[in-house]
N, C-alpha and C positions, 0 to 999 in steps of 0.2 A: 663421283657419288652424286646421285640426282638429288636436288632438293625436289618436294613436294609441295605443292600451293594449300592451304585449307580451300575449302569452297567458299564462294563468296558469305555466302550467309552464314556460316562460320567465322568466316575471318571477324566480319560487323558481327558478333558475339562476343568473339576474343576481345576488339578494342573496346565492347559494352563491359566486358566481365572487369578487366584491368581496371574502368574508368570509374563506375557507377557500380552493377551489380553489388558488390560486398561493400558495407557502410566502415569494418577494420579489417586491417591490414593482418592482424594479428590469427586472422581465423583460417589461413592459409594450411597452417599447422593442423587443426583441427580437421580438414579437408582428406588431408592426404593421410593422417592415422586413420582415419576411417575408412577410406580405399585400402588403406592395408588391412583394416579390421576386413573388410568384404573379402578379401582375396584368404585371406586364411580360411574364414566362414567357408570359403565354397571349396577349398582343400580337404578342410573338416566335416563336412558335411560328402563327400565323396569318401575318406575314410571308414564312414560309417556302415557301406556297402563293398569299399574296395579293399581286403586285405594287403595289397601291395602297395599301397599307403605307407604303411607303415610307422605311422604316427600316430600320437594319442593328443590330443586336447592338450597336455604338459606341456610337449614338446614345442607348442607355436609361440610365437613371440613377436613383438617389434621393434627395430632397434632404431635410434634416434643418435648421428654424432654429427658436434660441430666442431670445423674448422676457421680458426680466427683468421690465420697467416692465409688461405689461398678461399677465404669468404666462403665457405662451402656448408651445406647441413645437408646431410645425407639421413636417411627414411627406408629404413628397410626392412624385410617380411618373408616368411618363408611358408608365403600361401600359394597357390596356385598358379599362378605367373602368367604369359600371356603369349601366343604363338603370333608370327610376322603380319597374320589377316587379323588376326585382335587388336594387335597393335594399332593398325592400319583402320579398324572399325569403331575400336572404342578411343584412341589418341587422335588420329587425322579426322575423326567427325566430331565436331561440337556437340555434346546433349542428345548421344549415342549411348545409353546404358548398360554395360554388358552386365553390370549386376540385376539391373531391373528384368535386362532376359532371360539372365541366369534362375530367378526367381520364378520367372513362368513357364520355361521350359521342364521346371522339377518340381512345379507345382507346389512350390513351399506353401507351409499357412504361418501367420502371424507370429508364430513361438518360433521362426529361423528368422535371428535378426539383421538382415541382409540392410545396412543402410542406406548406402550410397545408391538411389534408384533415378538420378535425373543427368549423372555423365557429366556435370562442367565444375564440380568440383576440382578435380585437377588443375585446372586451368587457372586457380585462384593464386596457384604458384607464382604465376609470372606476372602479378598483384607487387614483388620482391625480389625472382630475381630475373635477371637479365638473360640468361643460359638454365636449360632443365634439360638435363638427362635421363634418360630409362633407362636400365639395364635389366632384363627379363628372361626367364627360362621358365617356361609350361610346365605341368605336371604331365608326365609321360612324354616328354620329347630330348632329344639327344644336341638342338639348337636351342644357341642363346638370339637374342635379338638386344638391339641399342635403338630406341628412338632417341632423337635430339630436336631442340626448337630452339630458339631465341625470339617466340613471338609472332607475332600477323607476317611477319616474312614468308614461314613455311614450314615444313620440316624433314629430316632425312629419316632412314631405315635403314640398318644395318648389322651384317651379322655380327655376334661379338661371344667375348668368353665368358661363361660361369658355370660354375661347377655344380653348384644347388638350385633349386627348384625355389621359383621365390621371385621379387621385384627390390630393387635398389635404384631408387629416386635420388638424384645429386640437382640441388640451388645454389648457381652462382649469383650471390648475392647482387642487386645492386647499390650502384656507388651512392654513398652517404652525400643527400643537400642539407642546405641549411632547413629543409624543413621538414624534411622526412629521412630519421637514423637506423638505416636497413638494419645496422651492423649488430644495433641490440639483440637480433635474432639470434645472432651467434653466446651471447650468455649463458652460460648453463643454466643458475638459477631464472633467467628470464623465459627458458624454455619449460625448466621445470613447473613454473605456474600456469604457464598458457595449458600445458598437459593436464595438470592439476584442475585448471579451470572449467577447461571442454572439454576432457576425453578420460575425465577420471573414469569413468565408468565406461569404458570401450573392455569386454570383455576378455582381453586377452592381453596380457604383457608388454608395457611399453618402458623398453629398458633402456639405460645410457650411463655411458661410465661417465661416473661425476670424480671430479678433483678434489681434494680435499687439503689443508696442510692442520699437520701436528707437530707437538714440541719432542725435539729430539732429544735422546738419550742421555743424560750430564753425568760426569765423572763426578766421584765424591770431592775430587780435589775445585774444579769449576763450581759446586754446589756449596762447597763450604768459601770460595772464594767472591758468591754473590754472583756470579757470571750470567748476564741474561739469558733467558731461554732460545736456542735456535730453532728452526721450523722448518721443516721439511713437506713437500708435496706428494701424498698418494693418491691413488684412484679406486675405486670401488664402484662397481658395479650396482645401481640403484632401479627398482622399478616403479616407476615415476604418478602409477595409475594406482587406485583400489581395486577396479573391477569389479567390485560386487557390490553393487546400492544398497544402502542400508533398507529402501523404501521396498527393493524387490526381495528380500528375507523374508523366514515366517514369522510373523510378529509372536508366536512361542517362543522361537529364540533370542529375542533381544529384551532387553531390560527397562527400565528408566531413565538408567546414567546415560546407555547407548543412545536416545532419545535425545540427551538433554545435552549430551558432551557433542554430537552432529552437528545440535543447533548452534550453541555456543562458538563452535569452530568455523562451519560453513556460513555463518554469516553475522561473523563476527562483533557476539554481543558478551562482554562481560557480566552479564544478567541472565540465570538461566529462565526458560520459559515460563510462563503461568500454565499454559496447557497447551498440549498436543493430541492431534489426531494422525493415526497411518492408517491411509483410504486406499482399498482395492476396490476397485468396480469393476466388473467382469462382464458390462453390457457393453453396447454399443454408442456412442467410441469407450474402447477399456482403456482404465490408466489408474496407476498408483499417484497417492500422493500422499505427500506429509505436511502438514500444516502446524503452525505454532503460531501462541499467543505472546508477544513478547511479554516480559516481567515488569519494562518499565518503557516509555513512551520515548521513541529518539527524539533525539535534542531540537531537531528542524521538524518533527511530524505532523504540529500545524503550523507549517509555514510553504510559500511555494515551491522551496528547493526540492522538501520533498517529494520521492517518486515511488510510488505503490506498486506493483508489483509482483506475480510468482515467479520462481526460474521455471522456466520451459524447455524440457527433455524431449528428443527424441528415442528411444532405444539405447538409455542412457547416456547421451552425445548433447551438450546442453547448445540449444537453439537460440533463446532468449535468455537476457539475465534477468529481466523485470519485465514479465507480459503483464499489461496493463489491465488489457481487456478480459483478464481470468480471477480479478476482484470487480466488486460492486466499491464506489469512493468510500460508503459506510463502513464499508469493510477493510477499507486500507490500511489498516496497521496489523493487518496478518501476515506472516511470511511464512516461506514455504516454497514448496517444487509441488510440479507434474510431471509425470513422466507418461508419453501416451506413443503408441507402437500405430496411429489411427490418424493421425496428423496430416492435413494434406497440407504438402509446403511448397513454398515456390524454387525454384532453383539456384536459388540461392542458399535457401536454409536458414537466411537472419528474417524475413519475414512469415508471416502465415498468411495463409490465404483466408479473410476470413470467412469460414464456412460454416453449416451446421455444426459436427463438428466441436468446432471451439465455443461456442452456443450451448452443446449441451454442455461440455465438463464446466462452465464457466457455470454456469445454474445448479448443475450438480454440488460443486462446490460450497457455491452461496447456502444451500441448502445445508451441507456438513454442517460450514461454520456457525448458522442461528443456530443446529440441533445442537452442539457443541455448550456456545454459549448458556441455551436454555438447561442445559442438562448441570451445568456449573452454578446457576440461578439456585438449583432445587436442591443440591447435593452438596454446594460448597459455596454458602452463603460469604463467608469469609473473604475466599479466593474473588467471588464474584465482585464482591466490594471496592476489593483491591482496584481490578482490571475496570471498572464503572470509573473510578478515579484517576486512571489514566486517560483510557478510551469512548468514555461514556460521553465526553461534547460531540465523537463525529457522531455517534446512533441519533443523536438529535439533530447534528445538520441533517442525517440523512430520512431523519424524519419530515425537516421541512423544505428538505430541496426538489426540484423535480415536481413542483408542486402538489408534494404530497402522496406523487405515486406508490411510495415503498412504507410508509404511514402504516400499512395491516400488518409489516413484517417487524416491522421493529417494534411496535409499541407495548409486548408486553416483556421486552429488553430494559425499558427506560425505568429509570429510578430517579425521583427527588428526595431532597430533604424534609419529614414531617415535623410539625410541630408538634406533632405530641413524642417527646424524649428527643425530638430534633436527633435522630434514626433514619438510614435512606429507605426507604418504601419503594415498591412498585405500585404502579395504578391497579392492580390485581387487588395488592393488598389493602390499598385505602379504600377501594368500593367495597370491598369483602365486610372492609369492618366500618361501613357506614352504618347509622343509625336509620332505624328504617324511614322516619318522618324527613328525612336529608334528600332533596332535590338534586344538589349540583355537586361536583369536585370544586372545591375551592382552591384556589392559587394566590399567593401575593409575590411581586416579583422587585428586585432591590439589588442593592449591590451586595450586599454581604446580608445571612442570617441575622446578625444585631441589630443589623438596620432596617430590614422588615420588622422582625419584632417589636421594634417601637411606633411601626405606623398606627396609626390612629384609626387606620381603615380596617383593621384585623378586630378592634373591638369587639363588637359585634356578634360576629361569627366563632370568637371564640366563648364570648360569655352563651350562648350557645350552647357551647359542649363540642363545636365540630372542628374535625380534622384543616388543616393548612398547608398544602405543600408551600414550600418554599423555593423559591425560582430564582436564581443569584448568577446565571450566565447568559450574555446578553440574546443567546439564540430560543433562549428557553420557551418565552412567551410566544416566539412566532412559531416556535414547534406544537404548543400544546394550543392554537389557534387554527394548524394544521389538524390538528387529532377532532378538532370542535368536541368530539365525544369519546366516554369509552365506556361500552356495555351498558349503553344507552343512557349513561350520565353525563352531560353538559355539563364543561369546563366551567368555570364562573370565578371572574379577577374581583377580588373583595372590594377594589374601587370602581366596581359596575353599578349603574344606576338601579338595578332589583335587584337582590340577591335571593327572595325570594325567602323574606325572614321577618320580614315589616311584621307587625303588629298591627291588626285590620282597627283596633280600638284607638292608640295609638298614631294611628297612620293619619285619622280623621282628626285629630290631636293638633299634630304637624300642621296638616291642611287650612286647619281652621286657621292657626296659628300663622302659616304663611299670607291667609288673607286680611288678617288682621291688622300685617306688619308688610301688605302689598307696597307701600310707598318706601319705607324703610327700605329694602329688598332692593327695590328699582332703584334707588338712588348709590345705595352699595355699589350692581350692577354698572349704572353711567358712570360714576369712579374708574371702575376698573375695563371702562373702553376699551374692546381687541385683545384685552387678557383675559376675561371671562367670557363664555356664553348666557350665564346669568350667577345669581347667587341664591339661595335654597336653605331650607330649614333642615338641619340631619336628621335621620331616623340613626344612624349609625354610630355615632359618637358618642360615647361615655362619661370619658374624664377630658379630654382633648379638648379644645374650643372652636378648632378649625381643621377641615383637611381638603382636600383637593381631589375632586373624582372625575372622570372623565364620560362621556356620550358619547357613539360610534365606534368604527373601528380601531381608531390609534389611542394609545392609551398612552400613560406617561413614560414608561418606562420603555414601552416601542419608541417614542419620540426621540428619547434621549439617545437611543443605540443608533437609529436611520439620521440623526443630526450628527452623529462622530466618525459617519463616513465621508470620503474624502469627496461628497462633491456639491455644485453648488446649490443644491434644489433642498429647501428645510421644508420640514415636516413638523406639523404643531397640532397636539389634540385638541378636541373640543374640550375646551376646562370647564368644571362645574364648582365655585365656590362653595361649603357645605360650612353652615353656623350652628354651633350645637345651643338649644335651646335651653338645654338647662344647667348651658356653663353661665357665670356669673358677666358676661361680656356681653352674653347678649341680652342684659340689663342695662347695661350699659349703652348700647348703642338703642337701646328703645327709649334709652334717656335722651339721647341727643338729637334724635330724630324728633321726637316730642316738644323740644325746646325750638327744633328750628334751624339748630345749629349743624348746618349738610356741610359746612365747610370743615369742622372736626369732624365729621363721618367719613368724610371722602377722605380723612386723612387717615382712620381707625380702616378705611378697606384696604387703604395702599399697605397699610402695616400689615395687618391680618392674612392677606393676600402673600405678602413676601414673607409671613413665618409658615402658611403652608406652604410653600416653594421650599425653604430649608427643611422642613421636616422630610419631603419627598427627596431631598437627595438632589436639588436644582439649584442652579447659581441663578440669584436675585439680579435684578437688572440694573436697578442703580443703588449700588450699597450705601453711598453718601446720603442720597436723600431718605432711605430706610435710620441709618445712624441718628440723623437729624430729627424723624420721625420720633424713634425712641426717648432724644433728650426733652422734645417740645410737650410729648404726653406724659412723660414723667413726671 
């Protein structure tokens, strides 16, 4: 019996395919159900025109058995099988497609799901085992045929026995290392999930007698004697696939639960959804897809472990388990499938090529999920609230990531906290119900609601009358610094030097008032050397005595987030000491300034200076001599 050589460039295929090409071992399985899917497909698809067929769509099958005692799994099919020059063209040539010719010679379109169109799928066998067998008989021929290989060696041809029309694939496993356990393959339930995994939805029957044991029969005398139960082993014939995608049904016949019992099962969340969409798109590239909002945020979802994610179908044969590239980061707490018949893949099948293509359903998508979301905004305040409370910090990273680029698409997603009934708002709804004489969106930004509320820099704008979003997550303020505006309203942090509320009568009040008390001022200032830019008469203050505003871009509460990252470069805003005029302190310090006495002054700014630090939500720099302060003025 001759052995056969692959051809060179073959052979360096086969030791690329075994070494690199597939990233798991496990997809091997997957490979060769799908070679069987194709071989029925073009059985069935001859049926259709040949009565002497004799078979109906029922009738086909796959069948899957493993042997533990002689390493074996065997893969069988009762498609169309392969004559000794098939063998010979789609086995002895590397990346030889009989199914991809088969498709052009019969001029299929898109609705015959012909998968297997690039020929090295087979090869992913000897990925596991050591020895691969063929046993094959063609439709209409009266010859069997045996290929055999064990690899870049070569392989023989030869004639052999069977009786049906069909292919039987035999893997002699190989031998178990300490690093790699061939032998799991041989597990039934280990087989059952890889099936389960990749090839639930291969449209045709993928069977295997599974083992089972149950308690055997007890006499009433062993039953009343407490006799433990015995157990015997039966086998039962199991079909290991669905085959019919819930996502390729008419969405008339399925339900809510159907929706919601899928999600819950296929990606296993004890939390059923907050919302789902099932997308057909029937342009170019067409693909169904089912998309879900989880109900509740996983455990690691802002942390790096996380990995975002859709599963990726070909012709229901899943590709990828988490394609990155078919969310936007904003979006990454959506899960979901695609399934696309349009896919150009590499020859492997674990990666994609990336193309137009995955470009467009990747935009298409994104598109779904805002109209999703916004349509949840408008229709189910409630629901939307919810899922804001989960997923509402990424729309804001991805408001200010990318510097800003995706800012048009999110920002009438975003929702804060208002002060009026502290209620989340969209910026829709705070411009909506501004007052017409109201200039900017106001924001104040703090660690918790409580603690804004008591700033001293909110006065102001509330005695007013006007609205205050509240900004309590440290990404907040660089997101809404990101947006600079909305619907031509300019953001404005209540600790900003105008807010654009002064009192023109008033303002001249201050002014005067600042020149009056120029040396006072200055001397505060030289006090607080390197911690102030200066010190200032407030227009803002009410009841407060002190607070703390800032000049330019970094404000306090930016300061505080950009100094709690991990590295060594600090960030310090411009501070603006702010004295309220008509609190009773700064009589006080016009008394001492008057007298002469700058060395209790300079003690009254180091104080004053470190209780607007505490009111802001900042550790004081040296507590000791603040303590000391307090006993000496007391």
């Amino acid at each position: 019996m001759e052995t056969k050589q692959f051809k060179a460039e073959s052979k360096r295929l086969l030791e690329m395919m075994i070494h690199s090409i597939y990233t798991h071992k496990e997809i091997f399985l997957r490979e060769l159900i799908s070679n069987a899917s194709d071989a029925i497909d073009k059985l069935y698809f001859k049926s259709l025109t040949d009565d002497k067929v004799g078979m109906n769509k029922d009738d086909f099958a796959i069948w899957i058995a493993a042997d533990k005692d002689s390493r074996t799994i065997k893969i069988t099919d009762n498609g169309i099988g392969m004559t000794a020059e098939e063998l010979e063209n789609n086995l002895g040539t590397i990346a030889n497609s009989g199914s991809f010719k088969f498709k052009n010679e019969n001029k299929l379109d898109e609705d015959n799901q012909i998968i297997g169109q690039f020929g090295v799928g087979f090869y992913s066998a000897f990925m596991v085992a050591k020895k691969v067998t063929v046993v094959t008989k063609a439709y209409g021929s009266d010859k069997a045929y045996q290929w055999e290989s064990e690899g870049v060696d070569g392989y023989t041809i030869t004639e052999a026995e069977k009786k049906t029309t069909g292919t039987e694939i035999t893997l002699e496993l190989l031998d178990d290392t300490d690093d790699e356990k061939y032998g799991e393959f041989l597990d039934q339930y280990r087989i059952k999930g890889l099936v389960k995994k990749y090839s639930d939805y291969i449209r045709f029957p993928v069977k295997m007698e599974m083992t089972h044991s149950r308690p055997k029969e007890q006499s009433e005398e062993d039953k009343a004697a407490n006799k433990p139960l015995e157990y015997e082993d039966y086998i039962e014939v199991e079909t290991l696939n669905s085959m019919v995608p819930l996502w390729k049904k008419n969405k008339t016949e399925l339900k809510d639960e159907d929706y919601k019992h899928f999600y819950t099962e296929k990606f296993y969340d004890y939390t059923e959804p907050l919302k789902y969409a099932h997308v057909k798109n029937e342009g170019m590239p067409s693909y169904n897809a089912l998309l879900y909002i989880p109900g509740k945020a996983p455990f690691d979802f802002y942390s790096k472990e996380y990995e975002k994610g859709l599963q990726l179908y070909s012709n229901g044969v899943l590709i990828m388990d988490k394609c990155a590239d078919l969310l936007p980061d904003y979006f990454s707490f959506v899960k979901g499938l695609v399934d696309s018949e349009d896919l150009s893949l590499n020859i492997s099948r674990e990666m994609l090529q990336h193309d137009r293509q995955l470009k467009v359903i990747a935009k298409s998508i994104e598109k779904t999920i805002s109209s999703e979301l916004k349509k949840m905004l408008k229709n189910d305040r409630e629901k939307y609230e919810e899922f804001w409370k989960n997923f509402g910090l990424q729309l804001k990273y991805g408001v200010y990531s990318d510097y800003g680029m995706n800012k048009d698409k999110l920002q009438d997603l975003l929702m804060f906290t208002s002060s009026k009934e502290k209620k989340l708002v969209t910026l829709d709804e705070y411009v909506t119900g501004m007052r017409e004489e109201q200039k900017y969106i106001y924001y104040a930004a703090g660690e918790s609601i409580e603690r804004i509320e008591q700033l001293p820099q909110t006065e102001l704008v509330k005695d007013n009358g006007f609205e205050i979003l509240y900004l309590t997550d440290n990404v907040d303020e660089f997101a809404i610094r990101t947006l600079h505006s909305y619907k031509d309203k300019e953001f404005k942090n209540v600790s900003a030097d105008d807010l654009g509320l002064e009192n023109t009568e008033k303002k001249e009040e201050i002014k005067a008032k600042e020149e009056e008390n120029s040396g006072m001022l200055e001397e505060l200032a030289k006090a607080l050397d390197g911690k102030v830019s200066k010190v200032v008469l407030s227009q803002r203050l009410k009841s407060h005595p002190v607070c703390l505003t800032t000049e330019g871009d970094i404000t306090l509460e930016m300061e505080k987030v950009l100094n709690s990252m991990p590295t060594d470069q600090k960030v310090q805003a411009k501070r603006v000491l702010e004295i309220n005029p008509e609190h009773e302190i700064f009589g006080k310090l016009t008394a001492l300034s008057s007298s002469g006495d700058n060395e209790k002054l300079d003690k009254y700014a180091k104080l004053l200076y470190s209780q607007a630090l505490l009111i802001e939500g900042m550790s004081i720099e040296n507590p000791v001599e603040f303590s000391n302060l307090i006993c000496e003025l007391m």
